[in-house]
N, C-alpha and C positions, 0 to 999 in steps of 0.2 A: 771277538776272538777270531784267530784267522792263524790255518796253515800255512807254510809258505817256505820255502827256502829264503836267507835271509843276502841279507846285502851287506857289502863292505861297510858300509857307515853303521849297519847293526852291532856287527861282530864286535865291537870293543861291549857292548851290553851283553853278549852272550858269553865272554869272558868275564865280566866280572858276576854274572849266575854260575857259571861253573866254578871259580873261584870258591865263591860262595858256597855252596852246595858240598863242595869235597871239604872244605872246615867244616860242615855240619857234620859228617857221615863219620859213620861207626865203624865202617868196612873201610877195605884199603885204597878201593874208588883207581885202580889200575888201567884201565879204560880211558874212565875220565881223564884220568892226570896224561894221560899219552895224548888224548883229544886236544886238551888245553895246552900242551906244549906244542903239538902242532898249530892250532891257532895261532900262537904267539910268534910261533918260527916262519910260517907262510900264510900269511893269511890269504891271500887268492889261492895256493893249493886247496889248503885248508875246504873254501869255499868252491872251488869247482870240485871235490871231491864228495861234496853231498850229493850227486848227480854222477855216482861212478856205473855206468849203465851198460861198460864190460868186465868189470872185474879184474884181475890179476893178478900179480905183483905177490909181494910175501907180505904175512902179518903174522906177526910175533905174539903165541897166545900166551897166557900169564905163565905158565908155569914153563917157559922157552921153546915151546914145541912152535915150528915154523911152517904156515900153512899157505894155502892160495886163495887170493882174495875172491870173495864170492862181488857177482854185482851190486849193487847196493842204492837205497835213493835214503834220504836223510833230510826231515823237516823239522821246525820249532814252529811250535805254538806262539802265537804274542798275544799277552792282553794288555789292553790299557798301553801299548809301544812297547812292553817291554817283554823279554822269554820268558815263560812259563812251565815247555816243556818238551821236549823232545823225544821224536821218534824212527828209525829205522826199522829200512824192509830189503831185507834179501835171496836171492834165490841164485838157482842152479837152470839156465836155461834150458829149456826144453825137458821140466822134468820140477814135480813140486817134491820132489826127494833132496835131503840135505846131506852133507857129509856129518860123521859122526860129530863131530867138535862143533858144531851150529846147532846149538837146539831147538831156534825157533827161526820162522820167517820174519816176526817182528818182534822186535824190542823198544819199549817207550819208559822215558821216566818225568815225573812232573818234581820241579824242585821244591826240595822240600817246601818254602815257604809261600807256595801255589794249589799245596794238597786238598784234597776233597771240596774240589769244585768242578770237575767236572771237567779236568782238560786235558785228561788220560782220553776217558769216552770219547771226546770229540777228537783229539790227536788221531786213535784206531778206525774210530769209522772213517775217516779221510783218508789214511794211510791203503784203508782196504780197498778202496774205490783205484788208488795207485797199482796195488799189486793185482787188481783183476785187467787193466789194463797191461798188464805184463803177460796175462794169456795163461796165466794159473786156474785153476779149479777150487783149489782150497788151500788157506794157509795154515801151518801148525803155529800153536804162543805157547811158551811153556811158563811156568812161574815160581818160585819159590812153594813149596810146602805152607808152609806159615802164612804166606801174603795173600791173604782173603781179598784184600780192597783190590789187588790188583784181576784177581778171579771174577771178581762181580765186574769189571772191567771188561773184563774178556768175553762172560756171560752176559752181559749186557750188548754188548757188538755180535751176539749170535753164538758165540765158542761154544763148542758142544766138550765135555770133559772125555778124553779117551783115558786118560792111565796115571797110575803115580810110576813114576820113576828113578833109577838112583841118578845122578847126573855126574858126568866123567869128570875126572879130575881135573884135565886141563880147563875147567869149568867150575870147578870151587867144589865138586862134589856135592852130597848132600842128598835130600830127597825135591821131588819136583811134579808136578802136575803138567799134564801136557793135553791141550786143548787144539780143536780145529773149529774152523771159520769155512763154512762154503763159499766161495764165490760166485756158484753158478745162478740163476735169478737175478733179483733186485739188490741193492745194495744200497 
């Protein structure tokens, strides 16, 4: 298994995992589907945009509110040649503070038909090795209330639990745990 930003001859496998993955899902997958149509609309955008390393421009959060793009780095997991899982990490330079509508520095999901092996764990610890090279101290993860698997994820990469939360609505609402990861030491 291997990090990596992927390459143009990947990208049609990682469209048909996203594909894939948003027919599986219960939720509306709004993200996704904006991912996947830029995929398909530019794929060299698409692909130098996992490596957006200043930020800015507008992005349209679900519920229309229109915000500024934070910087951002964006990998997948492969096993076996193919994705498994992906993950992004963003921040506010000069500063491990987020705007209110960012809950977390990182966000990762493994699809579904890749679960419980182990390639969240490995996705985060790589990711974090990313974001301390960015000159962070600590990143915040937040996660669903309910999603345990993804908490042992996070505790298992070091996450210390600071708080349950209600989360904003241009965020789906709801309740949410909010974890930090130090950077400072070994990693």
């Amino acid at each position: 298994m291997r990090l990596h930003k992927p390459t143009l001859s990947e990208l049609p496998l990682i469209v048909d995992a996203w594909k894939k993955s948003i027919a599986q899902a219960t939720n509306d997958q709004y993200y996704q589907k904006m991912k996947l149509e830029e995929m398909e609309r530019n794929p060299q955008g698409y692909l130098a945009s996992l490596d957006d390393l200043t930020g800015g421009g507008e992005l349209e959060l679900e519920n229309g509110t229109k915000v500024t793009r934070l910087p951002s780095i964006t990998r997948y997991v492969f096993s076996d040649g193919l994705p498994v899982a992906v993950i992004s990490f963003r921040w506010q330079p000069g500063t491990e503070e987020l705007p209110d509508h960012v809950l977390g520095h990182i966000g990762y999901e493994t699809f579904p038909w890749a679960r419980g092996r182990g390639f969240a764990s490995f996705a985060l610890s790589e990711m974090l090795k990313i974001a301390k090279n960015q000159g962070l101290s600590y990143v915040e993860i937040t996660t669903n209330i309910d999603n345990h698997i993804s908490q042992k994820v996070i505790e298992k990469n070091g996450g210390e639990f600071l708080e349950e939360f209600t989360k904003p609505d241009s965020s789906g609402g709801g309740l949410g745990r909010r974890y930090r990861i130090s950077l400072e030491g070994g990693i």
